[in-house]
Every structure is written in C-alpha cells, then in structure tokens.
C-alpha positions, 0 to 999 in steps of 0.5 A: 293694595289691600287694607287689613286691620289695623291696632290703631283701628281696633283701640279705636273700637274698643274705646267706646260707641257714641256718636256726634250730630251736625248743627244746621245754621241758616245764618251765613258768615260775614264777607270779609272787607274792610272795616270803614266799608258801610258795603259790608254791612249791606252785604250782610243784611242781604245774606241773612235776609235770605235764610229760609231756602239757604242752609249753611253748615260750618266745618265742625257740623261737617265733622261732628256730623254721622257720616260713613262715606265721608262725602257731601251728599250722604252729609245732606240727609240732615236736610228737609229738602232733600232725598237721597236714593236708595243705594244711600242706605242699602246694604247690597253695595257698601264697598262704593266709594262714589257720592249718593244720588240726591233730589233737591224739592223733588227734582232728579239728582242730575237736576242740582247744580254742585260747587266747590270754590265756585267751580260746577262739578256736576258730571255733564257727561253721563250723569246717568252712566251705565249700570253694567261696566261691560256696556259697548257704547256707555261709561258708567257714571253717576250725577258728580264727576268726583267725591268730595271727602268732607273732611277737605271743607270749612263750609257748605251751603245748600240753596234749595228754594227762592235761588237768587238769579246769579245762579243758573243751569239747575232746576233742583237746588245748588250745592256750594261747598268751600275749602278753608281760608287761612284766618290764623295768625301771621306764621302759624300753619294749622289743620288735620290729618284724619284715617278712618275704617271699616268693613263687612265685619264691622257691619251687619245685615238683616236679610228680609227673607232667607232667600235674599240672604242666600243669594246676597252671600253666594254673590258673583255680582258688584250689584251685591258686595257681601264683603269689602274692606274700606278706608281712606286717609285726609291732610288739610291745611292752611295759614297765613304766612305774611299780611298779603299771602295765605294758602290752603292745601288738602289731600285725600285717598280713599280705597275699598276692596270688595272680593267677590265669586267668580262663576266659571266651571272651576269657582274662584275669586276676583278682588274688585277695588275703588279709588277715590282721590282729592288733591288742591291748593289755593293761594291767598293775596290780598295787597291792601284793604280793598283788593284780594286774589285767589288762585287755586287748583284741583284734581278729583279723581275715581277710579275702579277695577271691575269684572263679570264673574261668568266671563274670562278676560272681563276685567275693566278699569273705569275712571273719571277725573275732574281737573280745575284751575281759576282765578278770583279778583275782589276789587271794592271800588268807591260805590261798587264790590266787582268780583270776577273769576276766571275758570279752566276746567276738564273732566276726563272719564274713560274705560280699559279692557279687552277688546273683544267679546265672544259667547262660545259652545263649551269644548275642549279648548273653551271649557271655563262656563258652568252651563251650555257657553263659555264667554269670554273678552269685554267690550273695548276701550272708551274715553270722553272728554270736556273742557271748559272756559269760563269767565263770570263777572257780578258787581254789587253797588252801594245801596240808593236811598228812595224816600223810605226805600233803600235799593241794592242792585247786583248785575253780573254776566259770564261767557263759556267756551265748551269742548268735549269729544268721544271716543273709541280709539279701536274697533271692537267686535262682539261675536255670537250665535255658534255654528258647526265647524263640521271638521273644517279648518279655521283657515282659508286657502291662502292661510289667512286665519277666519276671525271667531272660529275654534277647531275644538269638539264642543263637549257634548260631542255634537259640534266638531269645532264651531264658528260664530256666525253673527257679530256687531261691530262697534267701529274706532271712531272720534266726535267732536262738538263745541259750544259757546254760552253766555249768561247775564242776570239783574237783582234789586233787592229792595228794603223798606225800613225793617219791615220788608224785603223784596228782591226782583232779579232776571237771568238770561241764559242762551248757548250756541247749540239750542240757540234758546233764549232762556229767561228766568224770572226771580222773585222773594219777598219777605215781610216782618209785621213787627220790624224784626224777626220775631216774625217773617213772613215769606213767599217767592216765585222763580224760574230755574232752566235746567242744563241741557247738557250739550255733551248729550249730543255725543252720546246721540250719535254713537250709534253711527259707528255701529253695524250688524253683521252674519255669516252663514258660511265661514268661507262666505265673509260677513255680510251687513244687516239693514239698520233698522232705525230710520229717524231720530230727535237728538236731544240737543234739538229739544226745550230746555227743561225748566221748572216753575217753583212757588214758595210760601213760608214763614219763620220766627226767631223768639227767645231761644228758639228758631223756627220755619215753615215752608212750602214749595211747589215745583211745575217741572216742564219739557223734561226730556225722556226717552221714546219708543219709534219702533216695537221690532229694533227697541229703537227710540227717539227724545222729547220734552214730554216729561213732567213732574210736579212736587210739593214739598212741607217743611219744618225746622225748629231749633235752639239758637244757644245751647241749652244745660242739663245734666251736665252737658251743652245741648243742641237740638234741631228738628226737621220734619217734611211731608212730599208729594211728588209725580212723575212720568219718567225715571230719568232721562235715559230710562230703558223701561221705555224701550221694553215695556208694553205701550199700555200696562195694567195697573190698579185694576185698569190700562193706562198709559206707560208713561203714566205709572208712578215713578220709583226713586226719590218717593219717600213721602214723609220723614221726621230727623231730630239732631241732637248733639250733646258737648259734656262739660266735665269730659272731652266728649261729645256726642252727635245723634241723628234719628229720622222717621220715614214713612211707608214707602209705595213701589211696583213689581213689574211683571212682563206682560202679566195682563191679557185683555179682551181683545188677547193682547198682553201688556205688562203688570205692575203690582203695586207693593209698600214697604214698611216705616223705617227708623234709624238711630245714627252716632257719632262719638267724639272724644279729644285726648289731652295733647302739646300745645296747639295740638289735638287728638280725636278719636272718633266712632260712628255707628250707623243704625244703633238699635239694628232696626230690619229695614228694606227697600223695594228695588226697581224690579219689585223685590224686598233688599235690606238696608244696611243694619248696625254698622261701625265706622272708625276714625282717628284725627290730628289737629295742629 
C-alpha cells in the first residue's frame, strides 16, 4: 500500500518548525528490591560508581531527541563514542527503513553487541549482507536483524569503554535497549499512540555538481532513491493490574515507498517498498518483596520488494525476522540476589524471486533492452536460519567487609545451544554468452525442448535465432551446522572507604566449533583524591573477544553447490568447466578476533556542572579478512591479518539542573572527540581484495594492498552541543543538536592507473578530502491541552535547518550529497 498526504500531517506542518534535543544522563536507575534489603544500596553505588564508559538515555531523551528514522543507532549521533556510516546522513537513500551502521571506539558495526530486554539482536548471519539484492549466493543484510522503532523503549544504555566482564561476544561497545515496565498505579493503563511523515517533497538535496544531480534524478538504481514517501505508526503500553501482575505491550509499523525508472526499450516505473515491523508483550509478577518473574516475547521483522531497472522479471522479496521468547526470575536470597534468564530465539532471513536468469541478443521476441541485450529472470530463491538456546545465570553477594576494604563479588555463567542452516530449495541456472542458432530448431529429435534457446531473428539480422551456450548452475541444496557454547566470568569490585574503586573480573568464553579458550581480563579503577566526586580519577584495561560467528561456516561453504558449464553445440548438452579453486581457510578454523583497550580518564561533578575526560586506545587483533589465492579465478581464502588500532578523546561537559533564562528551562550538553583510527581492511567480506592489484600506488609510492587507508568510520574529529529548551509559560519545547565534523580523507581509486619501471600496472588511489561539515538538527514539541490523564503532542523535526551543501566521498571516490533541509512530522497520544 501507498501513503498519500495526509490533513493531519499537513496542520502538523503548518504549525510550526522547532525542534527538541535529548538529555545525555550517565546516572543509572536504582534496581527495584525491597526497601529493608541493604543489597539495594550496594547495587547502586556499583552502577553509578561506573559511569564514565556507560551512558544512559531515559525515554523522553529518546522521544525529545531529532530522530528522523525513529531507530537506535540514528539516536547515538549524540555519543562521543560513536560514528555512524556514511548512509546515516546521505541523501542517495532516504526511502530505507533498516538501522545505520555504527563503530563503537573505532570498531566495525558488526564488532557491537545489541540487546533489547537482554536478548542480542545482532545479525549473526550476514551482518555484511550483499549490496545487489540479485546476488546468486548472498541475502542482503546489515549489523541488526531488525529496527527497533525508539518509540517502543523506556531506557537505553550504550557501554562503550571499561565493560564489565559479564558481557561477552563484542569487541566494539554494548548496546542495551529496554521496554517499559509498568511503574503505575494499581489498575491504570498508560502509554502512546505516535503517527510520524515525510518525504522527498519534504526534503531537499544540494547536488555538489550538475552531473551528480543529473544522474540522482534520472535514477534507475535503489542505490539512489530521488523519490520515497515514508511513514510508520507506534502503540505502546503498560500498567499494573494487581500487587503481583503488570504487562507491557507495543507495536509498530513502518512503510516507505520509493518509485523508481525502469531502463528497458520502452521506460517505465517499478514502485519498490519497505517494511518494517515490531511487536511484543512482557508480563510482570512479582509474588512477594523478594522474588519477580518476567515473561516476554517479541517479533521484529523487515522486509523489502526490490527490482533491477534493465532487467525483466527481476522483482525480489528480501526478509529477515528475529522471533524471541525468555524468561527472567530475580530471587533475593539472604546474602545473595541470583537472576537467571532463559532465551529462545530465531532469526529468519530469506529471498523469493524467479529462478532463472539470461542475458539474450535482442530479436523480435526478446525486444525489452535498450542496447545490444535483453535480461531477463533473477537469481532464485534463498533462506537461512538461526535458533538459539540459551540460558545465563549472575549471582551478586552481599558486600565482605576486610578491615577498611569492603568486596562485592559477582560470578555468573551461561550455556548455548546453537542451530542454523542455508538453503536453496531449487536449482538455479544463470544463462550467457548468446551463439547463432543459424535457423535450427530449439528442439531435439525425440522433441524434448533445449533449455536457453529462442528461434527468433536477432534485430540487427545477424543472428536467425540464438542459444546460450554457457551458464553456471547454482544447485538445490541444505547446510547444516551446530554449535554449543558456554561462558563463565568473576567480578570483585573492591571499595576502600569513598576514596577508591577498583573492580577485577575474568570472563571465559569457549565453543564447540573453535574450540578456543578464550579469556578476557577485565580491569577499572577509579580514585576520588577528595572522598566524592568533585574529582574522579579513572583508568582500566580490558580484553573484549569478538564473535566469530559460527554461521560463517555456512556462508564458506556455498561454493560446493556451484558449477560451470558450456556448449559449443546445442545438440552436443553441457559440458563442465575445472573448478578452478584448490584450497580454502574457512573462517571458522580462525583466532577469534579480540581487542585490547586501555582507558584513562577523569570526571568532576562541581556545583551545576558535570564533566569528563576520556581516552581510549583499542590494539584490535586477528581480525578476519578476506585473502587473494589465485589472480585467474578472483578466488581467495580467510585470515587473521586484519588489524586496526584507535584512539579515541572525548569530552563531555553538561548542566546537572536546568538552568533559567529568558523564560525558559534549559539544558545544555556538550561533546567534543577527536579519533585516530587505522585499519587495513574495510570489513570482513571486502571485495577489494579480490580485484585490486597485489601493490597499489599511493601518495607517490608502492605499498602494499592491504595497507591503504580504510574508507568507513574516519570521521576525525567532531564537536555536538545538545541543548534543549522547556518554556515555562507555553507548552513547548525545543531540542537542538548541532555537530561540527572535520575534513574527512578518502580515496579515488583508479584500475591500474600506475605503470612502474618494470611496465607493471597497479591501481592508483588518489587521495581526496571532503570538506568540514556542520549540522543544525530540531525537534519541536508542542503539547495541546487535553481530558484528564490524556495528552497530545504534535511534533516537527527539521534536519539541517540553515540547508548547509554537505557531501561525502563514496567508496569509489566520487563527491554525493548529504541530505539538505528536511522535514519530519509527528503526531502522539499520551494516555
């Protein structure tokens, strides 16, 4: 279905333009137990005690916040700790509905570790995911197996340095994001309903030269998306409807329609869609003051109708799922809280299209191509699916008191039970390379029909019917892999009086695949000269093991079901090529990927004003990386020899109340970071390795591939200011975010530009730099009046107020524009 503009959305518009900005809190919320329970203090003073790598965003930062695609990682550009791809702010594809790709401290987006209510929803099976949706072997896919709309949430919290040892399986940072619990009166039901709009109408682009305008508009490519039309609809809801029970429940819908040209003989339009929709409820009981039950599930789903514009029957339906179901039990014993959760979760992606795909001579019959050939058909049908079992168990003890010391140990442990399998359910043929029929029949003498032959006369008359005569063969097939893991960790977090902190922790992490022993030494001390926290002094060091995820096995060994074949003769059958690869390092038979990360920092909290120093430095190791075997196939191989090492400056300094002038509360926050990072490789499943020269040529010198500058996540330095304003005599609030990036190196890569003395070419990166960018985000808030318990709010965001030209430069060195001003409507219904 397609969304039209609608009278609500357009009073909306018409109403006004301000925006609202979210508060950053580094404060964590009290654990609920009961009052007479000394633990609850201790468990407290252990949260807060941690604040410096762990922010926390209650659900008004999330609501108040400039967020146009309403999803967590769009949210984090508030974080200094974070970077966010380049397809965040692009103006190419606005129509997408899936979450930006985010590095945490310099890490990859698949390098962090997602949660919602304490289930991962990290995509373990092509966090990569392919870039054409006609690829024979791949699904497209990115770092999360679903969106999560931000209206759905009451809390958020990113860890993103001095991560305690019970999380495990990332080395970037850990994202934790939570529905809302029912702290309400006995019998009353609260929540929201929230519609939100816009579109390319509603936005503008500023084109960095005419002929990037020119081919942005005259787009037959989902890669560049001139016109969309997006808008999506949120319920959420919780109460409490006795002493023991409570419930949450939420829903949402998301819906983009992007119209785009078709390229055929004859011009037309396909209208592509996206979808994207989250469902769940939880169920609270808590039969006395020191036992609670959580019961909850969850659907998250995305789905997409895609085409290519040159080719006939092309359309494809990509989807991915993520289905959960857990348990969570809290037991306050006499000296310990013990909390165990049971998970059962699967995710589900997958691909519907033709079967077949052929590249014809164009003739009478086969007459849709603009040029020389007419293609036609995809790549068939795909599926691949996870299941996982898992449960944990964490116990915190009461504190021991040691002369002047004063221990408080936490131990927990957990076991996996892991299942996925891929699949092509039917066998597909990509058909090429058109010969001359000469007049033949397409039919054998005991009438049985040849497969890819078509009688009709090519158009230019040289060919009296064709058949193709080489296709490779993508067979039906099924693998299966399974994987057991378990992991145990140990945390001493050790007080002596108010002056200093320290927290020791292991973790271990094995699994029956790699059959690795991994163990990850966690360390933070904190110092407070003064006995409070006018001034903290901070340091750590930590090891983070990364997942290496055991549905890569999968992936690896696709190739099995693959096979060459040609005909030089139609009545002569199909004869097989040689395979032309001879060895191969699965990734599962790799190091774990791990990274070393050392933390210095301080904080002070003095009269009104809070502020933090950090430096973080990540050693990243054995990362995994494609490799080139053999020049003449493209074929390659795995290894650890990725690396990449950050370091990461951060400042943050805030107001703790709001502070009142001219009328208005306000609140300000500002975050500055400055970040070195290096890398070697662009992620795990690079191509470039397989295409480009073994030496490329490089600020007037040869070096290595490999050791060329990476091209995502380099953002060097950038400066946000928050500030949000609450009027005290109209019920309006407005949310700013401004941020300040600077210059922005990248390469233009040009196929085997260089020729060296000895006459061998290799390829040539020149190096480019974009310009400093600065954006001017809003939110504007204005509640109306309504009954009793009831509230409405109509909300505009604009994106890029003063429509400041910013660009970025793509992978292949090429200028494209960010998105220029651009409007967001939103209507909500608090009750």
């Amino acid at each position: 279905m397609r969304f039209a503009y609608s009278s609500l959305s357009v009073a909306i518009l018409s109403s006004f333009s301000s925006l609202s900005f979210a508060e950053q809190i580094q404060e964590s919320e009290p654990t609920t137990l009961s009052p007479s329970l000394k633990l609850s203090t201790i468990v407290v003073e252990a949260k807060e005690e941690n604040a410096l790598g762990k922010t926390v965003y209650k659900q008004e930062d999330l609501k108040k916040s400039p967020n146009s695609s309403k999803n967590i990682t769009e949210f984090l550009k508030v974080n200094p700790n974070v970077q966010l791809g380049h397809r965040f702010r692009s103006s190419l594809q606005q129509g997408e509905l899936n979450a930006a790709d985010i590095s945490i401290n310099g890490g990859l987006a698949y390098d962090n570790k997602i949660l919602i209510n304490g289930l991962s929803i990290n995509n373990t099976i092509n966090p990569v995911g392919a870039q054409q949706s006609n690829h024979p072997n791949q699904l497209m896919g990115n770092s999360q197996a679903a969106a999560i709309n931000t209206d759905l949430l009451c809390k958020l919290t990113v860890l993103d340095s001095n991560i305690g040892a019970e999380y495990g399986e990332f080395s970037g940072g850990v994202i934790s994001a939570e529905t809302c619990a029912p702290q309400t009166e006995i019998g009353k039901i609260h929540g929201s309903l929230s519609y939100d709009y816009t579109s390319n109408a509603w936005s503008k682009v500023n084109f960095p030269s005419q002929d990037s305008r020119d081919a942005f508009e005259d787009s037959t490519d989902e890669s560049a998306q001139p016109y969309f039309t997006k808008q999506g609809i949120s319920l959420n809801s919780y109460g409490r409807l006795s002493e023991q029970w409570g419930f949450n429940a939420f829903a949402s819908y998301r819906h983009s329609a992007i119209p785009l040209k078709t390229d055929f003989a004859e011009s037309g339009q396909f209208e592509q869609q996206r979808q994207a929709r989250n469902a769940g409820v939880k169920l609270f009981y808590d039969p006395s003051e020191r036992t609670s039950f959580k019961l909850g599930a969850s659907f998250l789903e995305n789905d997409g109708l895609y085409f290519k514009s040159n080719i006939r029957d092309s359309e494809s339906t990509q989807h991915s799922n993520s289905q959960n179901l857990y348990f969570n039990l809290n037991n306050q014993l006499d000296s310990v809280l013990l909390t165990q959760q049971l998970n059962y979760q699967r995710q589900q992606a997958g691909r519907q299209a033709a079967q077949n795909h052929y590249s014809w001579l164009n003739s009478s019959s086969k007459n849709w191509g603009k040029d020389k050939y007419s293609f036609e058909g995809h790549m068939g049908a795909l599926n691949q699916q996870e299941s996982r079992l898992k449960y944990t168990i964490k116990a915190l003890f009461e504190p021991i008191e040691t002369a002047s010391l004063r221990h408080q140990f936490k131990i927990g442990a957990g076991y996996g039970h892991y299942k996925a399998y891929w699949q092509r359910p039917e066998t597909a043929h990509v058909y090429a390379t058109p010969l001359n029929l000469n007049g033949a029949d397409c039919q054998s003498d005991n009438g049985t029909s040849y497969d890819a032959c078509d009688t009709a006369p090519s158009l230019d008359g040289k060919y009296q019917g064709q058949y193709l005569s080489s296709k490779t063969s993508y067979y039906a097939g099924q693998l299966d892999i399974r994987q057991d893991r378990w992991h145990a960790f140990i945390e001493d977090q050790i007080h002596w009086n108010h002056y200093l902190t320290a927290t020791l922790g292991f973790r271990n992490d094995y699994d029956s695949i790699h059959k690795q022993n991994n163990v990850a030494p966690r360390t933070a001390l904190e110092i407070r000269p003064f006995g409070n926290e006018r001034l903290t002094l901070l340091g750590g060091w930590n090891r983070y093991y990364g997942l290496n995820a055991f549905v890569n096995e999968l992936n690896d060994r696709i190739d099995q079901f693959e096979q060459k074949y040609t005909r030089a003769q139609l009545e002569q059958g199909w004869t097989p090529k040689t395979a032309g690869k001879t060895s191969f390092t699965y990734r599962s038979e790799l190091k774990t990927p791990y990274s070393d990360e050392t933390v210095l920092g301080l904080s002070s909290k003095l009269n009104n004003t809070a502020l933090s120093l950090k430096w973080v430095n990540r050693d990243n190791q054995d990362q995994l990386r494609k490799t080139k075997m053999n020049l003449e196939d493209l074929s390659y191989s795995y290894d650890n020899r990725g690396r990449s090492a950050s370091d990461i400056y951060s400042l943050s300094i805030r107001n703790l109340a709001p502070l009142a002038f001219l009328g208005a509360q306000h609140r300000l926050a500002l975050n500055a970071d400055y970040t070195e990072t290096t890398r070697n490789f662009d992620h795990y499943d690079s191509t470039d390795i397989l295409t480009a020269t073994p030496q490329v040529y490089y600020k007037g010198q040869l070096i290595d591939a490999e050791d060329r500058p990476a091209h995502e996540f380099h953002v060097p330095w950038t400066v946000r200011l928050n500030w949000e304003m609450q009027f005290d005599r109209l019920p309006l609030t407005l949310s700013h975010f401004l941020s300040y990036q600077g210059k922005v190196d990248a390469l233009k890569r040009e196929a085997k530009g260089y020729t060296d003395a000895q006459g061998v070419q290799h390829d040539a990166y020149t190096p480019y730099t974009t310009q400093n960018k600065f954006y001017w985000d809003l939110k504007a808030s204005y509640r109306i009046p309504s009954v009793k318990n009831t509230q409405t709010i109509l909300g505009l965001t604009i994106n890029n107020v003063t429509n400041r030209a910013n660009s970025f430069i793509d992978s292949s060195g090429s200028a494209q524009p960010d998105i220029g001003r651009q409007f967001i409507a939103d209507v909500t219904f608090k009750f």
